[in-house]
N, C-alpha and C positions, 0 to 999 in steps of 0.2 A: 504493500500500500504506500509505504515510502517513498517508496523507488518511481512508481509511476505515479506520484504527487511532485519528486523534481523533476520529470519526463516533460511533464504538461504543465502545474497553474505554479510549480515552484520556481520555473524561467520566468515567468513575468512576473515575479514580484519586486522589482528593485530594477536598476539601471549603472550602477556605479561604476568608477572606470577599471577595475578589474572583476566585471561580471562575466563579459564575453570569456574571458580566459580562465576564465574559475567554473560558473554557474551554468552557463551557456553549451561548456566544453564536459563537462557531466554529462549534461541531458542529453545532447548528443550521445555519448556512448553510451549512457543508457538505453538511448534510442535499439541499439546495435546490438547489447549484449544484456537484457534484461532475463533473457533467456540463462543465463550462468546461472544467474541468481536463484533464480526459480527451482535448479536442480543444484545447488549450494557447491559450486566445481570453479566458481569463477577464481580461485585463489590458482587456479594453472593457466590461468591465463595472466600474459602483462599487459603493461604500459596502456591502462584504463581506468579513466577516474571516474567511472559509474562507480558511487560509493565503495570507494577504494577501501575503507575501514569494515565493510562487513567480509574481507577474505579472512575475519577473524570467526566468522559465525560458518562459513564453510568449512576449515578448517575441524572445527567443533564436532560440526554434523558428521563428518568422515570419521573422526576420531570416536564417533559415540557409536555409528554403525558398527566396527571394529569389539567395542566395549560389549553391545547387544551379543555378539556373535560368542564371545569369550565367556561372556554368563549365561546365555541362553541356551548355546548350540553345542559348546564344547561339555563331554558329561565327564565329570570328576574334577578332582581338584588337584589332582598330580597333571592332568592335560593343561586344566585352566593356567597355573604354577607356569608351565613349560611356555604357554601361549602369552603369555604377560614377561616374561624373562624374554620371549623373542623377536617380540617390541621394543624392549629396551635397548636389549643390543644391537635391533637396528637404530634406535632412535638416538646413539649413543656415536654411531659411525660415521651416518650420512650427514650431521654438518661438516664433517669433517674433509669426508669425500666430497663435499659440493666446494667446500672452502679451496681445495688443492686443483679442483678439474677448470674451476673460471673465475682463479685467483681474488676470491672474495673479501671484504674485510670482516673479523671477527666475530662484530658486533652492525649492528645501524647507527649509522651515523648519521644523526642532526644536525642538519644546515637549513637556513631557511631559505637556498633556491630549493630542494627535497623539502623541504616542509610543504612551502607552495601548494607545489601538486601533490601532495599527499605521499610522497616514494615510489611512483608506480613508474617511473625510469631507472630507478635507482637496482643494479640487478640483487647487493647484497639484500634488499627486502622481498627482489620476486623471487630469486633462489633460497635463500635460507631465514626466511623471518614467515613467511606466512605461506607455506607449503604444509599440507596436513603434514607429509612423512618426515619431516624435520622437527616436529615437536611430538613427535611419538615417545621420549623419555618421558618427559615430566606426565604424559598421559597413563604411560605404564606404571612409573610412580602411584597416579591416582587412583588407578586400577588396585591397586596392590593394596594403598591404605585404605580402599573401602571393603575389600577383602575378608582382611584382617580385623576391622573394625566389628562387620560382619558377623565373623567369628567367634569374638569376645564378647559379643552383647546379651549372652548368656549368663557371663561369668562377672565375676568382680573385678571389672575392669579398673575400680581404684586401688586396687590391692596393695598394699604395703612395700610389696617387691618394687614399685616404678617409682618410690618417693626420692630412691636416690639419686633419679634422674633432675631434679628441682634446680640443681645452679646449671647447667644444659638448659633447661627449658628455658632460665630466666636470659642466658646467655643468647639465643637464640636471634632474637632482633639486631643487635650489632652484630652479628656475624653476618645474614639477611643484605643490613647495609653497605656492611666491609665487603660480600662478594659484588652488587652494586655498584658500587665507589672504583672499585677495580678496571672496570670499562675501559674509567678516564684515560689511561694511560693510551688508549689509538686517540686522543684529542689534542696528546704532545705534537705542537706544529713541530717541523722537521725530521721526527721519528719514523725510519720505516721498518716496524714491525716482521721480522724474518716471516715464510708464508708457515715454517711448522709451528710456531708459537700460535698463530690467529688459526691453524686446525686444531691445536690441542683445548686449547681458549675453549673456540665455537662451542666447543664439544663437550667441556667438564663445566662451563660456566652453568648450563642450564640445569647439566645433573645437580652440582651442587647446589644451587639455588631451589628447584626442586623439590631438594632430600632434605634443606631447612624447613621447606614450609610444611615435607610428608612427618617432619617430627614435631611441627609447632601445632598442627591440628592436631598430632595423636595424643602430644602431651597435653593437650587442653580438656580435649574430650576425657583424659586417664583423671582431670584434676592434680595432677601433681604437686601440685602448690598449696594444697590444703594443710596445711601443717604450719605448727605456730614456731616462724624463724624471724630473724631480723626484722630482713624487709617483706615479712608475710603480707603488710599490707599493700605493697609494690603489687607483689605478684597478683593479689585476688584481685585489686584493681583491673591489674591488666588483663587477667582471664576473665575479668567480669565484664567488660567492653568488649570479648570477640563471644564471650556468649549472650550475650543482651538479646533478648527476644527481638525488639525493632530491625535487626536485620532482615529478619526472617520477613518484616512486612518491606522495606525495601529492595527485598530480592526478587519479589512477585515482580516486579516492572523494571527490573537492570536491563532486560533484553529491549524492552522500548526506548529506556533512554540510550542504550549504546546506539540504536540505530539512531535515533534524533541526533543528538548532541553533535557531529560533526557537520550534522547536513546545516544546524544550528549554528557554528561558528565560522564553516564557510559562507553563508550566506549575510552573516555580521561584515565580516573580512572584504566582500566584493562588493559590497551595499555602499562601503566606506568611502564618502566622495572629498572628503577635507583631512588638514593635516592639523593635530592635535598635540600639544604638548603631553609627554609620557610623565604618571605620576605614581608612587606606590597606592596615593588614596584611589584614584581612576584604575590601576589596572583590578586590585580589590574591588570595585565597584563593576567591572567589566564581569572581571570573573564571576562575583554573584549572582549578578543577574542572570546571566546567560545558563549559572549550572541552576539556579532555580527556575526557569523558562525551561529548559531540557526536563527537568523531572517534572514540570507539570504538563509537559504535552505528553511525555512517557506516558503519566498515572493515564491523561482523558487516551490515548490509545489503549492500555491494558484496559479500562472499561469497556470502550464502544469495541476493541477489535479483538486484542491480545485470549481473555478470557471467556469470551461467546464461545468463539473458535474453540479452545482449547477445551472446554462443556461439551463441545458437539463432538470433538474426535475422541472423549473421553464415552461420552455416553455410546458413542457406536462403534468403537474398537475394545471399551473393557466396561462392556452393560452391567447395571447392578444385576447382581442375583434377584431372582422372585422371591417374596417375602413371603413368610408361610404363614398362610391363615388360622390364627387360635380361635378355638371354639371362645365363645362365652362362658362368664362364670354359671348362667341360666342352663344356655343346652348341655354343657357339661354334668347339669345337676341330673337335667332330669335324662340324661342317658347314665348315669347312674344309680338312680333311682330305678329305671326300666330293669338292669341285666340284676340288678339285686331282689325281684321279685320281690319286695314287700310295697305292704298296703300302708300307703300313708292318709291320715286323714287329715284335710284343712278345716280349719275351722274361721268364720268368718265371723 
C-alpha cells in the first residue's frame, strides 16, 4: 500500500529542488519493479530506489521461510541441530567470500553522496549488507536461542546454576558498543585496510555482535541479576527497561513505521526548498517530529490495514477450533433424572 501511494499521489505532493532526483526517481522505479516487492526478492536486485530500505523486510521473509522449514519440516532435533549449525557456517563464510571475489569494504560506509540515494550504487551494500544469505549467522544464532529457550521453559530456567553468569550479563553493553566503535577504524582517511583483514572483519564482526545480543536476551529472560549485589539496583533497572510490557505494545506497528519512516524523511529532504541555519535545538526538533509523525501514520496503518489483514489470514489459515456445546445445568438435570428411574414429585 506504501509503495503504490509513492507510485501515484506521493509524487505530487511537494515540488522542491531535489524532488525530481529523490521522489520522482523512486516512483519511477517503482513504477518498474513493484513486482520484487510483492514477492519480497527485491534485495537481488541493484541500483533501485523503489524503497531501497524494505530489502531489509525481504531479507527477513527469506530468512523466516528457511526458519518455517527447520521447525516444521525437519523431524528431530539432532537434524534441526545439524540444519541450524549449516546456516551458520554458511552464514559465517560468505561475507567473507563476497568481501575477497569484488574487493568489498568490510563494513558500509556512510557518506552523504550514498546516503542521498539510499546505497543502492554502492556494491558493499548490494553485495554484502542486505542479501538474505549474508546475514544467515546472526539468523542461525536466532534460531538457536529460541530453541533452547524453547527447551527450558519447562524447567527452572532461573536456577541458581546461571547466577554466576551476573558480571557477563552486566558487562555485556560495552562490549555491544566496543565491537561497534570498532568499525571506525575503515573511516581513518588515508588507511588502506589489507583485503584479509576487511574478510576476517566482515565475517567475525556480525558473529560477535550477534553472540552479545544471543547472551543479552538469554541472560534476561534467565533473570540473572536477581540477587542482592552492589549494583543490584543497576542491573534490575536495566533488565526492567528490556522487559517492560510497553514494548510488546510498540512492536505490534514497528513493521509500519519501518516502512513509513524513510519514505517520511525523504520526502522532508526533497520538499526542502530554503537554506537554514543548522542548530542542536532545530535538529532535536526535526528529529521529533518526524519520528512522532512516523509512529502515528504507522499506528493509523496497523489499524485501517496492518491488523484487518492479519485477522483475515489468521482466521482462514489457522480457524478457531468448534466450540463444544455444554448441555445446561436444566437438560443435564433432567437427563438425569430420566436414566435414574425414580419418581420425583413437584410440589407447587
Amino acid at each position: 500500500m506504501v509503495m503504490f501511494f509513492v507510485m501515484t499521489l506521493g509524487r505530487r505532493m511537494g515540488d522542491g529542488p531535489f524532488w525530481k532526483p529523490i521522489i520522482e526517481t523512486e516512483a519511477e522505479d517503482c513504477y518498474h519493479a513493484w513486482w520484487r516487492h510483492l514477492l519480497y526478492i527485491q534485495n537481488y536486485f541493484d541500483n533501485n530506489q523503489c524503497m531501497a530500505h524494505a530489502w531489509y523486510l525481504a531479507a527477513d521473509f527469506q530468512l523466516s521461510i528457511l526458519g518455517i522449514i527447520i521447525a516444521y519440516v525437519l523431524n528431530g532435533a539432532r537434524a534441526q541441530k545439524m540444519a541450524i549449525g549449516a546456516l551458520f557456517a554458511v552464514g559465517l563464510l560468505t561475507p567473507a567470500v563476497q568481501v575477497f571475489m569484488q574487493n568489498l569494504h568490510a563494513i558500509l560506509i556512510v557518506s552523504p553522496e550514498m546516503a542521498l540515494n539510499f546505497f543502492v550504487n554502492d556494491d558493499t551494500f548490494n553485495n554484502l549488507y542486505k542479501r538474505g544469505h549474508t546475514n544467515l549467522s546472526c539468523y542461525a544464532l536466532g534460531l538457536a536461542l529460541a530453541f533452547l529457550i524453547y527447551n527450558l521453559k519447562e524447567s527452572d530456567i532461573g536456577s541458581h546454576k546461571y547466577k554466576k553468569f551476573r558480571l557477563f550479563y552486566w558487562m555485556l553493553f560495552p562490549i555491544e558498543l566496543f565491537i561497534v566503535l570498532t568499525g571506525a577504524i575503515f573511516y581513518i582517511p588515508g588507511i588502506q585496510i589489507p583485503l584479509g583483514v576487511r574478510m576476517v572483519y566482515s565475517s567475525s564482526i556480525k558473529v560477535l555482535f550477534g553472540a552479545m545480543i544471543f547472551f543479552h536476551i538469554f541472560f534476561t529472560i534467565l533473570k540473572v541479576d536477581n540477587t542482592i549485589i552492589l549494583y543490584y539496583t543497576l542491573l534490575e533497572t536495566h533488565r526492567g527497561i528490556l522487559n517492560w510490557a510497553g514494548w510488546g505494545i510498540l512492536a505490534k506497528f514497528t513493521y509500519s513505521t519501518y516502512i513509513v519512516h524513510v519514505c517520511i524523511l525523504r520526502t522532508y529532504t526533497a520538499d526542502n526548498d530554503a537554506l537554514s541555519r543548522t542548530t542542536f535545538y532545530k535538529i532535536l526538533m526535526s528529529y521529533t517530529s518526524l519520528l512522532v509523525l512516523s509512529f502515528v501514520l504507522a499506528l493509523t496503518l496497523w489499524f485501517i490495514v496492518e491488523k484487518p489483514v492479519a485477522n483475515l489470514v489468521k482466521t482462514f489459515i489457522f480457524p478457531a477450533p468448534p466450540k463444544k456445546v455444554e448441555k445446561t445445568k436444566s437438560v443435564s438435570m433432567v437427563a438425569d433424572l430420566a436414566s435414574s428411574k425414580e419418581t420425583v414429585e413437584v410440589k407447587i
